[in-house]
C-alpha positions as CSV (number, residue, x, y, z in Angstrom):
1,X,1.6,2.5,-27.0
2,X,-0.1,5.5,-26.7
3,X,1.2,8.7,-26.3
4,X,1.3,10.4,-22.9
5,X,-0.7,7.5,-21.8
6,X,0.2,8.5,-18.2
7,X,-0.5,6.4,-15.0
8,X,-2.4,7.5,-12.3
9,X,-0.6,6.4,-9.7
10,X,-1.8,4.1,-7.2
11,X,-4.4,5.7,-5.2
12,X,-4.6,3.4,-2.0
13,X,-5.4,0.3,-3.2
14,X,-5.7,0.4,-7.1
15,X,-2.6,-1.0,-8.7
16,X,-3.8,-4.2,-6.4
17,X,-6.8,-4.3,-7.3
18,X,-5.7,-4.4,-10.9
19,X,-2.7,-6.8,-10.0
20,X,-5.9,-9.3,-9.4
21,X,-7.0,-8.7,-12.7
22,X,-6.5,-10.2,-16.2
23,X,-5.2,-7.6,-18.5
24,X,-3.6,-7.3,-21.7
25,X,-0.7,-4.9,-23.5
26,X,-2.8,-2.8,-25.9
27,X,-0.8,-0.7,-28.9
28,X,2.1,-1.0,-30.7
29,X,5.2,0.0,-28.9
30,X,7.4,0.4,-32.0
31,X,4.8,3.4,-33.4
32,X,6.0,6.7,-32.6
33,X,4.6,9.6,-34.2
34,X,7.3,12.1,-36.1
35,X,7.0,14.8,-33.6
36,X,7.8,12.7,-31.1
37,X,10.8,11.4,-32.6
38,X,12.4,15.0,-32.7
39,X,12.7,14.7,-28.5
40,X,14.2,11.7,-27.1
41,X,12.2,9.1,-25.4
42,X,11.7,7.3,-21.8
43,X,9.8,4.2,-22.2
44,X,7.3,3.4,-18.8
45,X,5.6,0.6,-17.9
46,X,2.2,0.8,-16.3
47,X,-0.8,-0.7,-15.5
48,X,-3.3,1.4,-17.2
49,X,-3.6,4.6,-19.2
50,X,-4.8,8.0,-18.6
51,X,-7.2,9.7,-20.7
52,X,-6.3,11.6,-23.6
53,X,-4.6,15.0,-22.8
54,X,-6.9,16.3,-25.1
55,X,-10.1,14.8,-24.2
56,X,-13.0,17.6,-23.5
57,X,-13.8,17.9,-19.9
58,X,-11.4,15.8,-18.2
59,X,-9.5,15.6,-14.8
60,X,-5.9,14.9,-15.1
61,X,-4.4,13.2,-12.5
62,X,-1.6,14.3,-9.9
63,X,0.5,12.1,-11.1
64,X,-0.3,12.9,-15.1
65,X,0.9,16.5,-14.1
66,X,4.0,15.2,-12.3
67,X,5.3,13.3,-15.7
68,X,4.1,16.2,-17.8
69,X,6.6,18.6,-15.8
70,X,9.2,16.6,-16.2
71,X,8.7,16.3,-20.3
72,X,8.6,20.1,-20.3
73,X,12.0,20.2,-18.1
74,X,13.6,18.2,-19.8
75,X,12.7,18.3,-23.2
76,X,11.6,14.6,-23.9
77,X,8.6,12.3,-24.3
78,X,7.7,9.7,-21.6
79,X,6.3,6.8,-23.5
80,X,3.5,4.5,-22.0
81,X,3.6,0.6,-22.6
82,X,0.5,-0.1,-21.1
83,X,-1.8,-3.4,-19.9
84,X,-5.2,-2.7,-19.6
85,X,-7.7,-4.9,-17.9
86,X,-10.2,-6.7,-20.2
87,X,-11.1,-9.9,-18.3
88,X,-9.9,-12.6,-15.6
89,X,-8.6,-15.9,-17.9
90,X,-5.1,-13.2,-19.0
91,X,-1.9,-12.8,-17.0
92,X,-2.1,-10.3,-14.2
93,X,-0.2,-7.1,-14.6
94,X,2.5,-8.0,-11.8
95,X,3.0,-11.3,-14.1
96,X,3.7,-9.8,-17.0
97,X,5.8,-6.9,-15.6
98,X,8.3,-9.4,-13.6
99,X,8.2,-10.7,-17.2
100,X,9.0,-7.2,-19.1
101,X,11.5,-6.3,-16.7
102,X,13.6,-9.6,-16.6
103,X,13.7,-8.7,-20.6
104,X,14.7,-5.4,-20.3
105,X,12.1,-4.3,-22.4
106,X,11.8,-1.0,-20.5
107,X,12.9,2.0,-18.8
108,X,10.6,2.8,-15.9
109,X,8.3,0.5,-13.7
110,X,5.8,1.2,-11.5
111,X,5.6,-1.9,-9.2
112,X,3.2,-3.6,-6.4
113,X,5.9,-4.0,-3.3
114,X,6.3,-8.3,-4.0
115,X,7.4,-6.9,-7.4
116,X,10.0,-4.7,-6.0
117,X,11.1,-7.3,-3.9
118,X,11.6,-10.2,-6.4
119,X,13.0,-7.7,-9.1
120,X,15.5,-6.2,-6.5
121,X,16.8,-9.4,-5.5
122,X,17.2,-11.2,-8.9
123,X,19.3,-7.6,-9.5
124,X,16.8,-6.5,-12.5
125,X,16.6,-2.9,-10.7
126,X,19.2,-0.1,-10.5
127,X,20.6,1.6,-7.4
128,X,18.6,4.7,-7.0
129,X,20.2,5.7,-4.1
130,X,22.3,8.7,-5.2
131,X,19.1,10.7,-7.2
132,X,18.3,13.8,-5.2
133,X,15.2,13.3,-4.4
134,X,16.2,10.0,-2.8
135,X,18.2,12.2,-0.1
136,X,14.7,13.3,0.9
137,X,12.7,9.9,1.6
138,X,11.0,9.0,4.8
139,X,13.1,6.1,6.5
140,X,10.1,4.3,6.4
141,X,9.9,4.2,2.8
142,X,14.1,4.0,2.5
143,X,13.5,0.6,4.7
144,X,10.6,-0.8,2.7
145,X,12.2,-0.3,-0.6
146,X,16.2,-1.3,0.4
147,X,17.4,-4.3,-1.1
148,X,21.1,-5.9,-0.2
149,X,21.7,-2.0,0.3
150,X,20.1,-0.9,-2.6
151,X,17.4,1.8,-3.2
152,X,15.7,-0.2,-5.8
153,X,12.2,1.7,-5.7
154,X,10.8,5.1,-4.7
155,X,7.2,6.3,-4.7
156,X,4.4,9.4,-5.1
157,X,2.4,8.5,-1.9
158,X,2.5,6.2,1.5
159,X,-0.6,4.2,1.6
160,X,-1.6,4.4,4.8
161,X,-4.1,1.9,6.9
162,X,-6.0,2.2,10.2
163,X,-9.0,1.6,11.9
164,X,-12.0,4.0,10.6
165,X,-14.4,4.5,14.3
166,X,-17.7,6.0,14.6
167,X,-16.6,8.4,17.2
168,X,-20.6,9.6,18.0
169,X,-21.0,5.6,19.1
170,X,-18.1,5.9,21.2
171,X,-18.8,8.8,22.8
172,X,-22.4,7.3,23.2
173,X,-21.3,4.5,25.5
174,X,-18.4,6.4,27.4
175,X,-15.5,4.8,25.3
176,X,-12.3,6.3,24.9
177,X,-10.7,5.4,21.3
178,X,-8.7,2.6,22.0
179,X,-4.8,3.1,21.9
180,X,-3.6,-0.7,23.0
181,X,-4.7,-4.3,22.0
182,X,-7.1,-4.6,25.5
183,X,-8.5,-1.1,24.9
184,X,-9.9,-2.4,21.9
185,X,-11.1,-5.6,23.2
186,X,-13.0,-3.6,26.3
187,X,-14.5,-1.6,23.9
188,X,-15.8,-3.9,21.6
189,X,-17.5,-5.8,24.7
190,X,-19.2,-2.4,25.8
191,X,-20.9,-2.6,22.0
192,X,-21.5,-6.5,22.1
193,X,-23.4,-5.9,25.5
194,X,-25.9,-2.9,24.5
195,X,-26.7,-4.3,21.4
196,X,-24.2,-3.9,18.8
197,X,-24.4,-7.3,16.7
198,X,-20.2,-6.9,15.0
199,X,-18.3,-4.4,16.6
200,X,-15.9,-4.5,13.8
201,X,-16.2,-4.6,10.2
202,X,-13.9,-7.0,8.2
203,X,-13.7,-7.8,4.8
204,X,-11.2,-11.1,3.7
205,X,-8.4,-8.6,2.4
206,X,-7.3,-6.2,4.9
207,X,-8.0,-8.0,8.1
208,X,-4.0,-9.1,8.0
209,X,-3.4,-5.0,9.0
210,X,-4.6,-6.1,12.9
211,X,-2.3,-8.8,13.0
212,X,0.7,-6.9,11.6
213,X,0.5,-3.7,14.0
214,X,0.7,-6.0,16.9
215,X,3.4,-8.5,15.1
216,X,6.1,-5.8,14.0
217,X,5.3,-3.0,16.7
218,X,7.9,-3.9,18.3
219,X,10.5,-4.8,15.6
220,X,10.0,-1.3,13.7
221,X,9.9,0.8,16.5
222,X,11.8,-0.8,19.3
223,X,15.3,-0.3,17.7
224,X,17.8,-2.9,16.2
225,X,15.1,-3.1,13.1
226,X,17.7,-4.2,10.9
227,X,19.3,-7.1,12.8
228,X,15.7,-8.1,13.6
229,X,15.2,-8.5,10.0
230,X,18.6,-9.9,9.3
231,X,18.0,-12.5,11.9
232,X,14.1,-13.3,10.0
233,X,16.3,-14.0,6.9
234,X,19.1,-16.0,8.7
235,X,16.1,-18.2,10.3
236,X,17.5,-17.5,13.6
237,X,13.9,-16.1,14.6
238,X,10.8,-17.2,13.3
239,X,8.3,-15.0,11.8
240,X,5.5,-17.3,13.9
241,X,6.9,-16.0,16.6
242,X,6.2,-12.5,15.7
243,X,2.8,-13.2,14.3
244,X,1.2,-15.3,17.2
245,X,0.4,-13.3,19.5
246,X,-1.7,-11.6,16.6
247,X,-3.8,-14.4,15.4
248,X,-4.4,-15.3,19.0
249,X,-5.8,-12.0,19.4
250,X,-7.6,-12.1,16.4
251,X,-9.1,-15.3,17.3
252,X,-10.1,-14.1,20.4
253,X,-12.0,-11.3,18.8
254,X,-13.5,-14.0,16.3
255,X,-14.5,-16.5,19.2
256,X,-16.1,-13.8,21.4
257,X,-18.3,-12.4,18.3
258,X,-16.7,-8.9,17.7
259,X,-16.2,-10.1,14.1
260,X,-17.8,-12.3,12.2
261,X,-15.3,-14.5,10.3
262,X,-18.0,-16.1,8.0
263,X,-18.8,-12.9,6.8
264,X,-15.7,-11.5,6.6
265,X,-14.6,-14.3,4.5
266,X,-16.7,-13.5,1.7
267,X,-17.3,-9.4,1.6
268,X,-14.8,-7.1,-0.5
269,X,-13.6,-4.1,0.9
270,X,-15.4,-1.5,1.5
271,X,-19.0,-3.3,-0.7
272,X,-18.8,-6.0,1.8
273,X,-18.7,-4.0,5.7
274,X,-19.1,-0.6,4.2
275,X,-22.5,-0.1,4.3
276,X,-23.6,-1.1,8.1
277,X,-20.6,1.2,9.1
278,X,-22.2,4.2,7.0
279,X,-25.6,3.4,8.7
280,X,-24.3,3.2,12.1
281,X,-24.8,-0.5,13.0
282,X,-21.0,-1.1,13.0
283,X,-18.7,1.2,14.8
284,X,-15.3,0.4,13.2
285,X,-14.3,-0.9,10.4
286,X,-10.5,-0.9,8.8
287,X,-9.4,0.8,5.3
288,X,-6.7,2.9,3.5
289,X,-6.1,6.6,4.0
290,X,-7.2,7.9,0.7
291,X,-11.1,5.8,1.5
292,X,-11.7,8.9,3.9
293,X,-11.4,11.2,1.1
294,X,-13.6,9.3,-1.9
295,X,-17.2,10.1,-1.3
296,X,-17.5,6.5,-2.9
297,X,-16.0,4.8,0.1
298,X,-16.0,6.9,3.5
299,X,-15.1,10.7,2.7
300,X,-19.2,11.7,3.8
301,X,-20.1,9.9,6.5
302,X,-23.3,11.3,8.6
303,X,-20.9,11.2,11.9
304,X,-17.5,12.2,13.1
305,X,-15.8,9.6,11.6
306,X,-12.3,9.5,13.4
307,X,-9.3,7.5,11.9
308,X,-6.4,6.2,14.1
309,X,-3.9,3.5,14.0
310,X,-4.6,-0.4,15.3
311,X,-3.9,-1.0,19.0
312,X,-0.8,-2.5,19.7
313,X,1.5,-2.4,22.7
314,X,3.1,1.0,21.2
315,X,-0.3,2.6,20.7
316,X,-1.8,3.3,17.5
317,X,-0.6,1.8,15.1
318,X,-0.4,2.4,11.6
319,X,0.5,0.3,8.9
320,X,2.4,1.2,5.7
321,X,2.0,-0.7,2.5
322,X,5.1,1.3,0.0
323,X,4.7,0.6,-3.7
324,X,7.0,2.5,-6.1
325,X,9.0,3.2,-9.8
326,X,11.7,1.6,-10.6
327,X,14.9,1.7,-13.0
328,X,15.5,-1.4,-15.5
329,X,19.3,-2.3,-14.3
330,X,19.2,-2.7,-18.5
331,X,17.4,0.4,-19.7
332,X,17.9,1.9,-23.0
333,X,18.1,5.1,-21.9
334,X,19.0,5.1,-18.0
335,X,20.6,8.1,-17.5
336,X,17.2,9.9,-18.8
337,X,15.3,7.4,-16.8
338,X,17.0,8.3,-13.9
339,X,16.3,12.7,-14.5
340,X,12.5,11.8,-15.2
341,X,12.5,9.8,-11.7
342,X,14.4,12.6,-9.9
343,X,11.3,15.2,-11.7
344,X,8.7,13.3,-10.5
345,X,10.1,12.6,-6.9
346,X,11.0,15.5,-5.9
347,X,9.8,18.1,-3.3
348,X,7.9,20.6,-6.1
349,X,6.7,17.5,-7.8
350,X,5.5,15.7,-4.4
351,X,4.1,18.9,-3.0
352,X,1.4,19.1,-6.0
353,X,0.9,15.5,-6.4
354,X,-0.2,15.9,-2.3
355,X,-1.9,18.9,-2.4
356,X,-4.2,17.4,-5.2
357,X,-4.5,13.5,-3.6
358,X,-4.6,14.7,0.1
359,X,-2.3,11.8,0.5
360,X,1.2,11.4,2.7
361,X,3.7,12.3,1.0
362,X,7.2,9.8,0.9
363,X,9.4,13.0,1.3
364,X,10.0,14.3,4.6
365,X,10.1,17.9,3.4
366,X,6.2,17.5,2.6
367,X,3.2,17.6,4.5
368,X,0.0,16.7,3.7
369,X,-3.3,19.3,4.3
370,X,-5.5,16.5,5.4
371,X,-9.0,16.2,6.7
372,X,-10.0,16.3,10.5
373,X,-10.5,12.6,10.4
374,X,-7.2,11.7,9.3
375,X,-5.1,13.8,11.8
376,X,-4.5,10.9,14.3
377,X,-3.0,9.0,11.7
378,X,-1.3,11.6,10.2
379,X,0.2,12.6,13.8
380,X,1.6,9.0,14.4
381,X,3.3,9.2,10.7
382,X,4.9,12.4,11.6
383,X,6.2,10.9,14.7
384,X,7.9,8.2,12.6
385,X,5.5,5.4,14.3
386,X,4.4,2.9,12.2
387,X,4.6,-0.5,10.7
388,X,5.4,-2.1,7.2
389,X,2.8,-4.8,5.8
390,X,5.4,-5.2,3.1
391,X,9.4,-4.4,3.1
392,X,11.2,-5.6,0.4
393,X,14.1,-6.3,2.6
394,X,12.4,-9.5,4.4
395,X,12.5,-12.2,2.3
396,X,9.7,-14.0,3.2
397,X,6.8,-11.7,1.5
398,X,4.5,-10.0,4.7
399,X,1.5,-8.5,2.8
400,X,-0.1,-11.1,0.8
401,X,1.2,-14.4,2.9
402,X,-0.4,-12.7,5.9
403,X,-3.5,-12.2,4.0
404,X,-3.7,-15.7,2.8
405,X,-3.3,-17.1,6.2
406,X,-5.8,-15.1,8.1
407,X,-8.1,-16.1,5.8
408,X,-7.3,-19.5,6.9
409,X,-7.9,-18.4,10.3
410,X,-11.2,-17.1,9.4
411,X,-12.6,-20.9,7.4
412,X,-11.8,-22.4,11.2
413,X,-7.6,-23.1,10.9
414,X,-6.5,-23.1,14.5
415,X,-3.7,-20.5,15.7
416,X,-1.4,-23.5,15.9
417,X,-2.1,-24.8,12.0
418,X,-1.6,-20.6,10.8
419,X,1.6,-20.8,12.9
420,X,3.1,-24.0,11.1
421,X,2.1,-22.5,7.7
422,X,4.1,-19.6,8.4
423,X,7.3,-21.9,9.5
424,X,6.5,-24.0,6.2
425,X,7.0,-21.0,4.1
426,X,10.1,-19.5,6.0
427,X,11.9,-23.1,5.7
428,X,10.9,-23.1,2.3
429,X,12.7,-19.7,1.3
């Protein structure tokens, strides 16, 4: 332990990354300096540290600011247990925070969305439904994080993912940015036809965000959300229902040479499609919200880059992935736990943590300054149009068995085999 070891909160795609990663608990958690013993203590689980607050020359995060407003409020120390990554042969952070937390062996938790899930349902996380700042939330984010009517989780920032298009290419060959699932395909035959070897970019992790906008377009933004879901869990409706007609189009776009599955299978994000879609060989590609603003992914391309959500039959689409911190149902000190939480969530705290990440903010009452190129997304968000990769009130898991499948789909499963995996798992639950 380390003191004001502070996480930086999951930036897009981070705390995911690291959850794929061996790491290991560094620090003693039982030393505590004799200043700090003089203010009382909230102990927080992360996945890694910040730097040292007084460490020449160094950034501090949005969200090390966030944690060091509410020390100064209300006169405590936030106290970091932290895992850091060393190597691949360890446990992986979500393993050994499932682990912490079924222990009680701290106050706060920052968690990966299968982590709120399984800790809301086995009742390891406290109702944080009457903290102020919950009264605030997007319903989006109250959805994704509701457990068995429970509030079990609230986060800093909505990651956000759509499809990244080269809008100079589009414009070159007459195209319109696609809005539904045949727009798309038209367009990607236009590109196939004068030349364009892959239309569209894929890496093996994120191609699951096609299949999910056309899947749950309808269940999120159709009405009745609830006792869609309800029905999911009852097994009155099958999730392959939902999903088909998304592999099928996805195998469509494999079959006709608008992606290339081999390839796919194999690249990272970003490292793997990145490049050709920064040189202008590839006009779309897919990624996270905050990859427009790193100049290390897509923040300075050499063309109006223009990011919207994936065609479905409600338009763009885009699709939500809600992580968040959570309350041990058996902290130590819960009722401090809970007034640091209510700090760092609310409006003054999310406004600065926004206007310093550029990222969409969970409360309602705040509004992101974005770039040009992330205004179409940003619209459909405002308009409360979106879908969830992950809500911790299905009980089969969306993000990651989605994932796994389509990667299936892309080593030569047929729709039909995907299909039966997804009934395997949902008779399994």
């Amino acid at each position: 332990m380390r003191k004001r070891a502070v996480v930086p909160v999951l930036m897009g795609v981070t705390l995911f990354a690291l959850a794929a990663c061996g790491q290991k608990e560094t620090g003693n958690r039982n030393l505590v300096s004799g200043r700090e013993e003089e203010r009382e203590a909230v102990y927080m689980f992360g996945p890694m540290e910040k730097s040292r607050p007084d460490a020449k020359n160094t950034a501090r995060s949005a969200a090390d600011i966030t944690f060091m407003r509410a020390e100064d409020e209300l006169n405590l120390t936030v106290e970091y247990r932290i895992y850091t990554a060393e190597d691949y042969q360890e446990k992986t952070y979500d393993e050994v925070l499932l682990d912490r937390a079924r222990h009680y062996m701290d106050d706060l938790y920052l968690m990966n969305p299968d982590s709120i899930r399984i800790l809301g349902e086995e009742g390891k996380l406290a109702d944080l439904s009457d903290l102020e700042s919950a009264q605030n939330l997007r319903e989006v984010v109250k959805t994704a994080n509701t457990i068995n009517g429970k509030l079990v989780a609230i986060p800093q920032e909505v990651v956000v993912y759509g499809l990244f298009v080269n809008k100079n290419m589009f414009d070159q060959y007459g195209l319109s940015l696609p809005e539904k699932p045949e727009d798309l395909m038209e367009c990607c035959r236009v590109f196939k036809e004068n030349g364009i070897e892959t239309p569209i970019g894929a890496n093996r992790w994120w191609l699951e965000t096609i299949v999910l906008a056309q899947a749950y377009a309808d269940l999120y933004n159709g009405g009745d959300t609830e006792a869609k879901i309800q029905a999911l869990n009852d097994k009155e409706t099958r999730y392959s229902d939902y999903m088909r007609p998304g592999f099928e189009y996805l195998k469509e776009m494999i079959d006709k040479g608008y992606i290339d599955a081999r390839a796919a299978y194999t690249y990272e994000a970003i490292e793997g499609e990145g490049p050709d879609f920064l040189a202008q060989k590839t006009p779309i590609v897919m990624a996270y919200w905050g990859a427009a603003n790193s100049d290390t992914a897509y923040g300075n391309p050499d063309f109006n880059m223009q990011v919207i959500g994936f065609p479905s039959d409600y338009g763009p689409m885009p699709v939500v992935s809600i992580t968040g911190y959570g309350i041990s149902a058996g902290a130590e000190h819960p009722e401090n736990a809970r007034k640091v939480l209510d700090v760092i969530t609310s409006d003054e705290a999310l406004k600065l943590y926004s206007d310093i990440n550029h990222v969409i903010s969970p409360s309602v009452n705040v509004q992101v300054d974005c770039i040009d190129a992330l205004k179409p997304l940003n619209d459909r968000i405002n308009e409360g149009v979106c879908v969830l990769g992950a809500n911790a009130g299905m009980e089969l898991e969306q993000w990651g068995n989605t994932c796994l499948i389509v990667r299936e789909l892309l080593n030569g499963a047929s729709v039909d085999e995907c299909m039966a995996e997804f009934d395997r798992l949902q008779d399994e639950l």
